[in-house]
Structures are given as structure tokens and as C-alpha cells.
Backbone as JSON, one array per atom type, in Angstrom:
{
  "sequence": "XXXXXXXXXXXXXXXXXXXXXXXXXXXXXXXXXXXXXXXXXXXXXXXXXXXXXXXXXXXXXXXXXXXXXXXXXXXXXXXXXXXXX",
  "N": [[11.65, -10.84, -36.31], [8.76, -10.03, -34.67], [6.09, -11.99, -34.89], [4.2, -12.71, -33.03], [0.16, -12.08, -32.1], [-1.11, -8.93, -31.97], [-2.62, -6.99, -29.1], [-5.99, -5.95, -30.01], [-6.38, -3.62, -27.98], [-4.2, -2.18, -25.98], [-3.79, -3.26, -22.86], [-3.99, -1.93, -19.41], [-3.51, -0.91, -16.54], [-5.79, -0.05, -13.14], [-5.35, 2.9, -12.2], [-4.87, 5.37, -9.56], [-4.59, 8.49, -8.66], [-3.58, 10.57, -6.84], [-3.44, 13.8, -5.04], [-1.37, 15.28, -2.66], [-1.66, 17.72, -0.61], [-0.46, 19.12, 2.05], [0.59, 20.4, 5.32], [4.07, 21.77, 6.34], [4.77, 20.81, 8.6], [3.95, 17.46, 8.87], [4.82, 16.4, 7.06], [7.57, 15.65, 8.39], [6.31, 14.21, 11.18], [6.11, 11.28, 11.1], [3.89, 9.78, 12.55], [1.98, 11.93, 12.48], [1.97, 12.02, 10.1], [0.91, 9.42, 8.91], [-1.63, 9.35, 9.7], [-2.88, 11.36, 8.07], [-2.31, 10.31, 5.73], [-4.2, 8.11, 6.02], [-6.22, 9.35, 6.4], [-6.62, 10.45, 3.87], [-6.47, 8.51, 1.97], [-8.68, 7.08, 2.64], [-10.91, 9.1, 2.05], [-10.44, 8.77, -0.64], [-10.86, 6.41, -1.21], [-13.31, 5.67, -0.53], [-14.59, 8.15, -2.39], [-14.55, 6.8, -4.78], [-16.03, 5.14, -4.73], [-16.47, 2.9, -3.16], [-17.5, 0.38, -0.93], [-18.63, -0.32, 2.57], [-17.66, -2.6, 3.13], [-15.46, -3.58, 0.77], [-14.03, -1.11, 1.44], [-13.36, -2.32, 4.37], [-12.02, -5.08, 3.37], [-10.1, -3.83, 1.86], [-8.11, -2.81, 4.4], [-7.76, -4.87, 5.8], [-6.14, -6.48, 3.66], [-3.61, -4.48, 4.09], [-3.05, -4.74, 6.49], [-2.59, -7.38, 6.31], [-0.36, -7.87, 4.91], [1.29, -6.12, 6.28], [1.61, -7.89, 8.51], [3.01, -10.0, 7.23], [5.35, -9.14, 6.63], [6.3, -7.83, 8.83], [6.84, -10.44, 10.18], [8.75, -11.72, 7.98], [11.1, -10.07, 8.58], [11.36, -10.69, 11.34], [12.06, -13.14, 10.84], [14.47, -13.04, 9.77], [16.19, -11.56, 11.13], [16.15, -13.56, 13.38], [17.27, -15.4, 12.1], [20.08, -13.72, 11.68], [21.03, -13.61, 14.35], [21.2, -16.33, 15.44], [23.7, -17.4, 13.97], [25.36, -15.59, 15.2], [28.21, -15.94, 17.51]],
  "CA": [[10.33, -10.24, -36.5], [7.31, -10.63, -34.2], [4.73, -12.82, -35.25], [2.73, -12.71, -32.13], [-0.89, -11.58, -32.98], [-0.92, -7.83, -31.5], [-3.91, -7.19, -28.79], [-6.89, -4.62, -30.16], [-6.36, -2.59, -27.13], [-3.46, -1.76, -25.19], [-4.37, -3.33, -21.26], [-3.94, -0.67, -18.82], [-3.89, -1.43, -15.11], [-6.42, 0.78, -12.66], [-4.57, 3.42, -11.43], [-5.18, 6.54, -9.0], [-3.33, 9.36, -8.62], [-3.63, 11.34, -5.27], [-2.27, 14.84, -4.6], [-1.2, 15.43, -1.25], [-1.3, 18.83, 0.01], [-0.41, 18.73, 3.78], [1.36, 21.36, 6.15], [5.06, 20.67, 6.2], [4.86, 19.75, 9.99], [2.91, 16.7, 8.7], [5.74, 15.51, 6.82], [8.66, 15.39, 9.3], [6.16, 13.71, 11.83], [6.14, 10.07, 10.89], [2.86, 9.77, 13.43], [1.05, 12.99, 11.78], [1.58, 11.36, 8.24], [0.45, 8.28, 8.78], [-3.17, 9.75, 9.95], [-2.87, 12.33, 7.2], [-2.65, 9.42, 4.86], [-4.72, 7.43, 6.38], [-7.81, 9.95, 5.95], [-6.78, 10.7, 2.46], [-7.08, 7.14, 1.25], [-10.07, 6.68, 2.87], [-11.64, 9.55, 1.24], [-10.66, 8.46, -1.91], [-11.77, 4.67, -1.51], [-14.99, 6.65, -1.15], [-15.09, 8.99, -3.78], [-14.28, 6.23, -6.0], [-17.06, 4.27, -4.31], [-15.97, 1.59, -2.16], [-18.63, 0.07, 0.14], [-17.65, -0.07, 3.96], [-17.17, -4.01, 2.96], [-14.82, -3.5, 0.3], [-12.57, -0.94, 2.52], [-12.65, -3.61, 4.98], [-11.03, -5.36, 2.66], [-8.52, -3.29, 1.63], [-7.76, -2.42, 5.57], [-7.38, -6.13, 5.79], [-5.11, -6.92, 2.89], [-2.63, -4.13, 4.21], [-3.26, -5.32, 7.57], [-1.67, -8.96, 6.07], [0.99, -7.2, 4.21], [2.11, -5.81, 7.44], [2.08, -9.31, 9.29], [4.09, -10.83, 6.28], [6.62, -7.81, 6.38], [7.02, -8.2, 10.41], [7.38, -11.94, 10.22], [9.84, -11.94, 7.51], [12.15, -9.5, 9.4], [11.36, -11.5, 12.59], [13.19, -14.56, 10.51], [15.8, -12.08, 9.3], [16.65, -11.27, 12.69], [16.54, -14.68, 14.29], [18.96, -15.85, 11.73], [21.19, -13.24, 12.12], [21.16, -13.98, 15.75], [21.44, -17.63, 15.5], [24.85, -17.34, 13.16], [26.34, -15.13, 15.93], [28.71, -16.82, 18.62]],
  "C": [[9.33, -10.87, -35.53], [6.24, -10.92, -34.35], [3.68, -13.15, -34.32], [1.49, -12.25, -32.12], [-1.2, -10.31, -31.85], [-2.92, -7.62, -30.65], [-4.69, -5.36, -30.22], [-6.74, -3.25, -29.87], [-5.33, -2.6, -26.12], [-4.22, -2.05, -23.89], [-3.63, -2.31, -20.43], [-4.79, -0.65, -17.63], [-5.14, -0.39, -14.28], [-5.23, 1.42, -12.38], [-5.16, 4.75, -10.94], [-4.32, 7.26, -8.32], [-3.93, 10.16, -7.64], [-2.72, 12.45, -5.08], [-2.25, 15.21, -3.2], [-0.68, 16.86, -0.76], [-1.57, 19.1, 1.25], [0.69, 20.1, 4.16], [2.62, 20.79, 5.86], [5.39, 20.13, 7.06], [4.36, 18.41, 10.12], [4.5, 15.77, 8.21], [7.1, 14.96, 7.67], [7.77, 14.71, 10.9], [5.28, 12.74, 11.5], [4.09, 9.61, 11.49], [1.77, 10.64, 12.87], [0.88, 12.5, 10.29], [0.99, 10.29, 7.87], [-0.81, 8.27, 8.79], [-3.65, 10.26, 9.01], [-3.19, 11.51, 6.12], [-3.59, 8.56, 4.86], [-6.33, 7.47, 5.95], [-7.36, 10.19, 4.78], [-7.23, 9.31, 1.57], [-8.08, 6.93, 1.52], [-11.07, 7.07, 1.99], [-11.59, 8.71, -0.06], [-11.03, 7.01, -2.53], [-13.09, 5.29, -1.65], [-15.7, 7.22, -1.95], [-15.17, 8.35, -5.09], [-15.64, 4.94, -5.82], [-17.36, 3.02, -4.08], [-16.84, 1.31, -1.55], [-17.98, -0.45, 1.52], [-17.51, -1.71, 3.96], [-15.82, -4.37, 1.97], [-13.5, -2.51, 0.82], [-12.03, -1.46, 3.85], [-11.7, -4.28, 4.86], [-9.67, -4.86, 2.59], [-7.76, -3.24, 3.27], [-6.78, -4.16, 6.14], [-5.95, -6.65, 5.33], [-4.03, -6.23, 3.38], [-2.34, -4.49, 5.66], [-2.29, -7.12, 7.69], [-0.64, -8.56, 5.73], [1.93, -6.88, 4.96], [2.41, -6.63, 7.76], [3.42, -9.38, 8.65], [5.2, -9.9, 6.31], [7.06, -8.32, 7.3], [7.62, -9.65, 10.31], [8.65, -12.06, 9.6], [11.25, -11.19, 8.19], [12.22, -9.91, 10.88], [12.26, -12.72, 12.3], [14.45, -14.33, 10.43], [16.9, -12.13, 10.63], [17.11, -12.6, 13.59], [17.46, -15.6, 13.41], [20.01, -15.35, 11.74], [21.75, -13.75, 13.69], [21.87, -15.31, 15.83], [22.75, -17.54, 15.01], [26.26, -16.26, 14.09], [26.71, -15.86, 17.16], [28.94, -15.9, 19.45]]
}
């Protein structure tokens, strides 16, 4: 039996849901989707009412996310390498 003392209110992360209605030449070019997405998030940092300091931010954080991605597959890589004779 659980004796833990149950919250009030169910927590319940932010979340935003985005529909994406795009040509379908948009989706088969990697380059066209990325822009496509690019202005859709924007808008909707906006509409949700972001200040051009706070989508800084965000531009930022995915901006690090990327680094840390590249880097780690930069290690990936140079240990595979290293382990081959």
C-alpha cells in the first residue's frame, strides 16, 4: 500500500503543440524544412510571447545542444579511429 501523502494537483509540464501544414516539397528537402521550421517556432515563441531576449535564449540553448551533439560524435569518431590499426 502507498502511504506517500498524494499531491492536491496533478503537476503538468508546459507543453505546445504545433500543427505543421507545409507543401510536401518542404518535407523531402532537408534545407526547405529546416527554414519552414525555423519560422514556425519563431512565430510561436511569439504568439506565446517571448521577448527578443528570451528567443535569444532559446536560439542559444539549441545553439549549445548542437555544439554538445557535434563534440560528442567528434569523440565517437576519434575513438573509433584511434582503435583502428
Amino acid at each position: 500500500m502507498d502511504t506517500q501523502p498524494k499531491p492536491d494537483r496533478e503537476v503538468v509540464e508546459p507543453r505546445v503543440t504545433v500543427t505543421l501544414d507545409m507543401p510536401e516539397q518542404t518535407l523531402t528537402n532537408p534545407e526547405k524544412f529546416a527554414e519552414f521550421l525555423a519560422r514556425v517556432f519563431y512565430r510561436e515563441l511569439r504568439r506565446h510571447h517571448f521577448t527578443d531576449n528570451q528567443i535569444i535564449r532559446v536560439a542559444s540553448e539549441l545553439i549549445s545542444l548542437l555544439t554538445q551533439g557535434l563534440d560528442g560524435y567528434k569523440r565517437k569518431l576519434e575513438k573509433e579511429a584511434g582503435g583502428k590499426t
